[in-house]
Backbone and ligand atoms as CSV (ligand in chain L), in Angstrom:
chain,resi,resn,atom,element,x,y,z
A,1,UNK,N,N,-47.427,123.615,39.631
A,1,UNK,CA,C,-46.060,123.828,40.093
A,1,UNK,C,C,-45.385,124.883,39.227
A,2,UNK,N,N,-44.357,125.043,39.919
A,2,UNK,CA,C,-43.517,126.209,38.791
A,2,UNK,C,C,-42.035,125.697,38.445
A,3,UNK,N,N,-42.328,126.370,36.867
A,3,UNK,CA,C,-40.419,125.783,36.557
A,3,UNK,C,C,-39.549,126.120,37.754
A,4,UNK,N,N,-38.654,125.753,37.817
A,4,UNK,CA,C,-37.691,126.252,38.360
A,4,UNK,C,C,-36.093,126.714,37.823
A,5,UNK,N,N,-36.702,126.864,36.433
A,5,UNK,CA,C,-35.890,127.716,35.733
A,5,UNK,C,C,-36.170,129.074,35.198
A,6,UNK,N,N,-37.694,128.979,34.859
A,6,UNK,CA,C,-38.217,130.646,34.484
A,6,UNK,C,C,-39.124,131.201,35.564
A,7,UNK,N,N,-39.737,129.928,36.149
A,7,UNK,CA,C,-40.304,130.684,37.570
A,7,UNK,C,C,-41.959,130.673,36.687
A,8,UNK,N,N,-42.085,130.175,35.725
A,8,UNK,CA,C,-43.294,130.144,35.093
A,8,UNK,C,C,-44.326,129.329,35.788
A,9,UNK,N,N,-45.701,129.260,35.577
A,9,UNK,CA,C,-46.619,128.184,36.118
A,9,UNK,C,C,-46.531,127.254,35.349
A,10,UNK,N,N,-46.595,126.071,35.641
A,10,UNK,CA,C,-46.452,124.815,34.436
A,10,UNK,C,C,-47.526,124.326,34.504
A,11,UNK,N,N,-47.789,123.077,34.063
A,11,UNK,CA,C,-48.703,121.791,34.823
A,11,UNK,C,C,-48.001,121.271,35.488
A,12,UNK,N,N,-48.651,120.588,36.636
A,12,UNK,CA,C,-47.770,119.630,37.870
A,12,UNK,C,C,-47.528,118.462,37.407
A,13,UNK,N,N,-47.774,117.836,36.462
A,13,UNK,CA,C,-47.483,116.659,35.799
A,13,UNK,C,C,-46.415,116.895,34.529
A,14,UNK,N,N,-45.801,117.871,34.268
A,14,UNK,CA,C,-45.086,118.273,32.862
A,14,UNK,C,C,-43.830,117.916,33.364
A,15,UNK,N,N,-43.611,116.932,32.004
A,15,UNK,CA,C,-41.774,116.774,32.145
A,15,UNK,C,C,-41.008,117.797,31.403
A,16,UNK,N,N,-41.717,118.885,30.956
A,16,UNK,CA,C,-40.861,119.939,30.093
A,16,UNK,C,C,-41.642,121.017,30.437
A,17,UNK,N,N,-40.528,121.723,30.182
A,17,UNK,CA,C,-41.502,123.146,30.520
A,17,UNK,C,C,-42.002,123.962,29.513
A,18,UNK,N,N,-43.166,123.935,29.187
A,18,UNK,CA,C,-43.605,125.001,28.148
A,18,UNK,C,C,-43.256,126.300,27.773
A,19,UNK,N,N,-42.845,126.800,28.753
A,19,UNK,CA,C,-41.999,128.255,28.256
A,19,UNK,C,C,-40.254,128.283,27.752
A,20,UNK,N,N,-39.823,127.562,28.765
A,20,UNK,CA,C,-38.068,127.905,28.300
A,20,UNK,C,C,-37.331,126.303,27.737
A,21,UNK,N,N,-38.581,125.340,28.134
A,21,UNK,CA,C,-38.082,123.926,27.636
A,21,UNK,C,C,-37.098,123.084,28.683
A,22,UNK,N,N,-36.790,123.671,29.657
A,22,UNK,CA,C,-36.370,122.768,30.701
A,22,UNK,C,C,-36.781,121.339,31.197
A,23,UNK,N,N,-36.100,120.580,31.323
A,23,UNK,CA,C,-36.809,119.150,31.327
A,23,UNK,C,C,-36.757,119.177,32.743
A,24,UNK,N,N,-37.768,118.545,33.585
A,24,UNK,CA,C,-38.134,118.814,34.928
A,24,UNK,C,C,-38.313,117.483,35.762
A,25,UNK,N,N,-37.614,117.288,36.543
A,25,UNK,CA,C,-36.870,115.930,37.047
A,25,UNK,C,C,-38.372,115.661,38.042
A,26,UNK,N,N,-39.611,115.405,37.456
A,26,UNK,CA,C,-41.000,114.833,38.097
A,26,UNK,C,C,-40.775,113.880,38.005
A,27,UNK,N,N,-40.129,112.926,37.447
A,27,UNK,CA,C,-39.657,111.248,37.758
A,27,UNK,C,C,-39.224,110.462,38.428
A,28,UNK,N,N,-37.909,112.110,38.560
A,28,UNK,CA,C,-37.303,110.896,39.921
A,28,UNK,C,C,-37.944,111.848,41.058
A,29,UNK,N,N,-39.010,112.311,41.139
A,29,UNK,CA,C,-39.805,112.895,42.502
A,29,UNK,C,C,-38.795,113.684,42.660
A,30,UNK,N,N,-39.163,114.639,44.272
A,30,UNK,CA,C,-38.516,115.352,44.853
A,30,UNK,C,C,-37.458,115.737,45.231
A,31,UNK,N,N,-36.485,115.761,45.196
A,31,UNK,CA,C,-35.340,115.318,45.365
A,31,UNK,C,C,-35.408,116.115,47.392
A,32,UNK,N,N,-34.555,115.374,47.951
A,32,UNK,CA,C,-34.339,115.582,49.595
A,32,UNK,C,C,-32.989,116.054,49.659
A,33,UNK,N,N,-33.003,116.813,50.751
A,33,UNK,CA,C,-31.160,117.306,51.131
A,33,UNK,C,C,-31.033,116.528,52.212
A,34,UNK,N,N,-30.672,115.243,51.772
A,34,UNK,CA,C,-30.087,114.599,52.469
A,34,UNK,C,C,-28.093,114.281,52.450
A,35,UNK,N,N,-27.685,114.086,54.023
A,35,UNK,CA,C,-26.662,113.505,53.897
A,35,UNK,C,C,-26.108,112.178,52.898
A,36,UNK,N,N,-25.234,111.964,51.958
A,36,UNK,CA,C,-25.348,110.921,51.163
A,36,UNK,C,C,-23.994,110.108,51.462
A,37,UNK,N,N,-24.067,108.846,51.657
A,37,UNK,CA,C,-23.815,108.215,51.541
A,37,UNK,C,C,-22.657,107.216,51.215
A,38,UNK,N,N,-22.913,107.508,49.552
A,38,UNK,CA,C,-22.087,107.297,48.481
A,38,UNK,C,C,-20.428,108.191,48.581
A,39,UNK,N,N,-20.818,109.215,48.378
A,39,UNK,CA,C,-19.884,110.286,48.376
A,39,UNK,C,C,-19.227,110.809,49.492
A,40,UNK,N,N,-19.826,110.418,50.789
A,40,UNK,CA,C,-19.209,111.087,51.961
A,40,UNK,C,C,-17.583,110.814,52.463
A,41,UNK,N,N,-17.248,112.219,52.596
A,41,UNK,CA,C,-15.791,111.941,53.290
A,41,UNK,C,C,-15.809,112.009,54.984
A,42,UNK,N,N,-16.609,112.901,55.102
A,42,UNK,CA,C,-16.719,113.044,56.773
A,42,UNK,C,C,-18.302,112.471,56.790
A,43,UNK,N,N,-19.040,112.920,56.855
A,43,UNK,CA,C,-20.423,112.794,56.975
A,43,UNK,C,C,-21.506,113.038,55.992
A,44,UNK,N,N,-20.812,112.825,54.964
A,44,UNK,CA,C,-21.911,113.298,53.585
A,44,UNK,C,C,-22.364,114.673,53.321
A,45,UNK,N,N,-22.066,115.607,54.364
A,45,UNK,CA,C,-23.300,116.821,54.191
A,45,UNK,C,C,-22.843,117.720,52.680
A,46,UNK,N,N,-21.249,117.676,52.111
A,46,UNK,CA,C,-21.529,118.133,51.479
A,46,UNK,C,C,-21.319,117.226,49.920
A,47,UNK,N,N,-21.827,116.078,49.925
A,47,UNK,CA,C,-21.730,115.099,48.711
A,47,UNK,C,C,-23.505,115.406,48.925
A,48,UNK,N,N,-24.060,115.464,50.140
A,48,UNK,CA,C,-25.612,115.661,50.342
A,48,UNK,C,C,-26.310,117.041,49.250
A,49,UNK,N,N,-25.345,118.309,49.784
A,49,UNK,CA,C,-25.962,119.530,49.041
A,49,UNK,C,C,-25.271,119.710,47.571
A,50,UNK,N,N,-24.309,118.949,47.137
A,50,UNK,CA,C,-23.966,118.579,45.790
A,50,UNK,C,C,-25.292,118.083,44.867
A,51,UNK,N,N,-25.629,116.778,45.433
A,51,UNK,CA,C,-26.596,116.045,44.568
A,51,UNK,C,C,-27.929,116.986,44.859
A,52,UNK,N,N,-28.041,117.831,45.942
A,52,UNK,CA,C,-29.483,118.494,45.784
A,52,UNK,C,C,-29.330,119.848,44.864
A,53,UNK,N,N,-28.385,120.265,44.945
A,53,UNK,CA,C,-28.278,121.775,43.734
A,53,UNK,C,C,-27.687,121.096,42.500
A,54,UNK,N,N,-27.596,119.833,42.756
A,54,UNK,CA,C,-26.861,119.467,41.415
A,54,UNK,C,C,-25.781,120.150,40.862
A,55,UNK,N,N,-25.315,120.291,41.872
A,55,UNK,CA,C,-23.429,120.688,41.648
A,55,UNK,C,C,-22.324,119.652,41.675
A,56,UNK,N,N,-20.771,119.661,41.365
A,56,UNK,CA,C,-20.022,118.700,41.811
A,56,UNK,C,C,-19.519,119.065,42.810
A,57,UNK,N,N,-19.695,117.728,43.574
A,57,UNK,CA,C,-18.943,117.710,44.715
A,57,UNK,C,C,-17.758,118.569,45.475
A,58,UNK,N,N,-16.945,118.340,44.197
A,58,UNK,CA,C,-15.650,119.042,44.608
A,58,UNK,C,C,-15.781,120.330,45.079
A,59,UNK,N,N,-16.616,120.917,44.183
A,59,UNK,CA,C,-16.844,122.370,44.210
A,59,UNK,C,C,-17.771,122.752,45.475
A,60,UNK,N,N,-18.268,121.878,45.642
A,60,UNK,CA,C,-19.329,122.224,47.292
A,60,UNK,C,C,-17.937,121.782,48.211
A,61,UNK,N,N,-17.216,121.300,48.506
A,61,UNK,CA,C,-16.189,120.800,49.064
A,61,UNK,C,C,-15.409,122.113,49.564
A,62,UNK,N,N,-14.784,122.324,48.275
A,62,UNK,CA,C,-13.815,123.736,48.304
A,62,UNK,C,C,-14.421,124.761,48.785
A,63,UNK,N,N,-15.606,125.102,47.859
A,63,UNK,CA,C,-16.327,126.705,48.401
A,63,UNK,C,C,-15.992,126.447,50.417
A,64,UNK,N,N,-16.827,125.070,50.238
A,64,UNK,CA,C,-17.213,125.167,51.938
A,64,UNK,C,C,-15.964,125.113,52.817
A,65,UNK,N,N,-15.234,124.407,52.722
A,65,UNK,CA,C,-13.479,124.721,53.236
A,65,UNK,C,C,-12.931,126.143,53.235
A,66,UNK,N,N,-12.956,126.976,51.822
A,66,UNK,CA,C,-12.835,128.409,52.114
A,66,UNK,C,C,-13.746,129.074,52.875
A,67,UNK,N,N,-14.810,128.916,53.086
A,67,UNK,CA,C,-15.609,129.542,54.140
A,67,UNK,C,C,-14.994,128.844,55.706
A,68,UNK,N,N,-15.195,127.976,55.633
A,68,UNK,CA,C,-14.431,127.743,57.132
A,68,UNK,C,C,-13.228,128.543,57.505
A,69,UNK,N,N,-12.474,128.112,56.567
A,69,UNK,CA,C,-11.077,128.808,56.519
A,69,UNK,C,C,-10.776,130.474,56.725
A,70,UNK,N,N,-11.726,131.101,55.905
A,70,UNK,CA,C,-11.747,132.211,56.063
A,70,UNK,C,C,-13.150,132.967,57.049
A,71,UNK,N,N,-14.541,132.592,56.898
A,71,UNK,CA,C,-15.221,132.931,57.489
A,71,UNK,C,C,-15.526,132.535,58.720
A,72,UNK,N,N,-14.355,131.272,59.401
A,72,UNK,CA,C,-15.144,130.417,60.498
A,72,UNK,C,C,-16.433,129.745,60.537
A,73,UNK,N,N,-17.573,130.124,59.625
A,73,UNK,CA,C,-18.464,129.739,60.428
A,73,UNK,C,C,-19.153,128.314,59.880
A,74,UNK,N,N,-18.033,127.806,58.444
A,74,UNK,CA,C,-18.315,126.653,57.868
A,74,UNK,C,C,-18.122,125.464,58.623
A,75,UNK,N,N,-17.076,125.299,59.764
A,75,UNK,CA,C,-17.264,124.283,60.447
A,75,UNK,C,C,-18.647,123.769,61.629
A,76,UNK,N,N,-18.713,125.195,61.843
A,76,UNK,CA,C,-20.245,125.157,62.536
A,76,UNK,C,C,-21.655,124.922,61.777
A,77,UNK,N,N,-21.634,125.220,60.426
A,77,UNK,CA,C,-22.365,125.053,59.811
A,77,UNK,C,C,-22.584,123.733,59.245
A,78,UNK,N,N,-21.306,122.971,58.863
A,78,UNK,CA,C,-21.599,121.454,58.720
A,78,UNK,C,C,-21.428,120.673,59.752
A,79,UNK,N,N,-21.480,121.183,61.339
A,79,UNK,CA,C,-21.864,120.377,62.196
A,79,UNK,C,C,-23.420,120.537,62.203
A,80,UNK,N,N,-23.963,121.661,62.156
A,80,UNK,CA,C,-25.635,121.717,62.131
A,80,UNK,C,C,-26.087,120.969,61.280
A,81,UNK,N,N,-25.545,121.180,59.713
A,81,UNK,CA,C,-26.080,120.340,59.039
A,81,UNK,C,C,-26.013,118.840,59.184
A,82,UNK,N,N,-24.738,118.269,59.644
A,82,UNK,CA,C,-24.461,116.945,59.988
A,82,UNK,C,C,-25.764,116.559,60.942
A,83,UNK,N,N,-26.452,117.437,62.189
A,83,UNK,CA,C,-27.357,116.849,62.673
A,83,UNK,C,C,-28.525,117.222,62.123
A,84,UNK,N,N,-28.833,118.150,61.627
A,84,UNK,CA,C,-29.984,118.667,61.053
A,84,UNK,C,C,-30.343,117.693,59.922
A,85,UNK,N,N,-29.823,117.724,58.832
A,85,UNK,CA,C,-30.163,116.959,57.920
A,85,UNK,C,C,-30.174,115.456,57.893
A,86,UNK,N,N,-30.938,114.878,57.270
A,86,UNK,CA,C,-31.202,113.422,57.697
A,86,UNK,C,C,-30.406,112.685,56.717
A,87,UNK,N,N,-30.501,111.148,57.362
A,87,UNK,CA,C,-29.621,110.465,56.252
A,87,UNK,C,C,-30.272,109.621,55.332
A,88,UNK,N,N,-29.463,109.568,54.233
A,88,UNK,CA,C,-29.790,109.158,53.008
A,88,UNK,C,C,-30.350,107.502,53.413
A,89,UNK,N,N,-31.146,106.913,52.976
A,89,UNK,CA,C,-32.110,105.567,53.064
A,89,UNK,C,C,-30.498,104.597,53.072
A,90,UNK,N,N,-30.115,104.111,53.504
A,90,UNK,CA,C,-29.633,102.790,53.026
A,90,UNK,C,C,-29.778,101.556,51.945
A,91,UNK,N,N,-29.424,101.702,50.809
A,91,UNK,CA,C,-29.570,100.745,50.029
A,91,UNK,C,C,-29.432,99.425,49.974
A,92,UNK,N,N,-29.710,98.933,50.610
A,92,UNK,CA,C,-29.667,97.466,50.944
A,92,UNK,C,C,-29.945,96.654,49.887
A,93,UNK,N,N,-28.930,95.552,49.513
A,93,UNK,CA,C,-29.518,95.366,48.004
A,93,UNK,C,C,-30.383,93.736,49.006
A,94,UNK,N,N,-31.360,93.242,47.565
A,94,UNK,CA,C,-32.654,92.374,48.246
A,94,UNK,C,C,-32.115,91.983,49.556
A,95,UNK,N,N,-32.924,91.499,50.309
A,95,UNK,CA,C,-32.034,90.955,51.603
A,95,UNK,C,C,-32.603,89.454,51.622
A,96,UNK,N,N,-31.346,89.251,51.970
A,96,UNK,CA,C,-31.325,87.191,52.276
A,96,UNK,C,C,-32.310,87.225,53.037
A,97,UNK,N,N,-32.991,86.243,52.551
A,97,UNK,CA,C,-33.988,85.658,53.768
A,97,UNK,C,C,-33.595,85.215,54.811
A,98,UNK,N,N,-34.703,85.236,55.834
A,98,UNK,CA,C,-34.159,85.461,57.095
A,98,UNK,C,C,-33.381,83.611,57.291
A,99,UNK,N,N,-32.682,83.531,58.609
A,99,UNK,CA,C,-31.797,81.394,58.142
A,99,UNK,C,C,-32.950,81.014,58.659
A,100,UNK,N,N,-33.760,80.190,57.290
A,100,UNK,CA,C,-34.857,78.880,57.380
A,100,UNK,C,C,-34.239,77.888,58.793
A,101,UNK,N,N,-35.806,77.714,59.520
A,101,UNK,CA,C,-35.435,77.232,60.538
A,101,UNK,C,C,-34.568,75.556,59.809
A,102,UNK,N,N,-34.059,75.398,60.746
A,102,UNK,CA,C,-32.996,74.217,60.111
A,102,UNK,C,C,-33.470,72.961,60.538
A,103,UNK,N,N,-33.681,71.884,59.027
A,103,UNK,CA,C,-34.658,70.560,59.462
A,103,UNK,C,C,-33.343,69.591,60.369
A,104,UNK,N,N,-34.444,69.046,61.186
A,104,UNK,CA,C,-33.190,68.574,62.378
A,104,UNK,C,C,-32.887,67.317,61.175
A,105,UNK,N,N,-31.276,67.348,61.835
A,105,UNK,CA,C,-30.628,66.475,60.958
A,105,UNK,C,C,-29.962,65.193,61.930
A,106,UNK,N,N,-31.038,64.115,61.793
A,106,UNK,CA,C,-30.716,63.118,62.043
A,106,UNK,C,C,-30.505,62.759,64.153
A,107,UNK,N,N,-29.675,62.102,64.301
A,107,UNK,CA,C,-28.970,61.920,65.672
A,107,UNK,C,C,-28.102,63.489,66.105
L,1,ZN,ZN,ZN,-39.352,127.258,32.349
């Protein structure tokens, strides 16, 4: 694989990079541009491309509002993305077991 900070060849297993020392997020896997979740005001897409460039929010927010605002073509663009991009897994925390059939009770 290659850093993706110097553009160097690494090993595909390296949590650092041998040339510029970048620590290289192989742990938490791949990261996806997904719509998220957590953060969404309309539809996540841009709390989605926040957590994938690892930017803040706000700032993917604003840029993309001034482009609408001024370029038009940001509202069209986070409708594509709204369908284009997929959504973030649902976190479901453990789930209750399913209701145990119920021992008959009595009369
Ligand atoms: Zn590097």
């Amino acid at each position: 694989m290659y850093c993706n900070y110097c553009g160097k060849v690494i090993q595909d297993d390296a949590n650092l990079c041998a040339y510029c020392g970048t620590r290289l997020g192989s742990v938490a896997g791949r990261r996806k541009l997904m719509r998220s979740r957590a953060n969404r005001k309309i539809a996540g897409v841009c709390a989605g491309f926040a957590e994938y460039f690892d930017l803040d929010v706000t700032v993917v927010r604003v840029v993309w509002l001034i482009v609408a605002l001024f370029g038009g073509g940001g509202v069209l663009a986070y409708i594509i993305a709204w369908i284009v991009m997929p959504e973030e897994p649902e976190y479901v925390p453990v789930a209750p077991p399913a209701t145990p059939p119920q021992p008959y009770q009595g009369s």
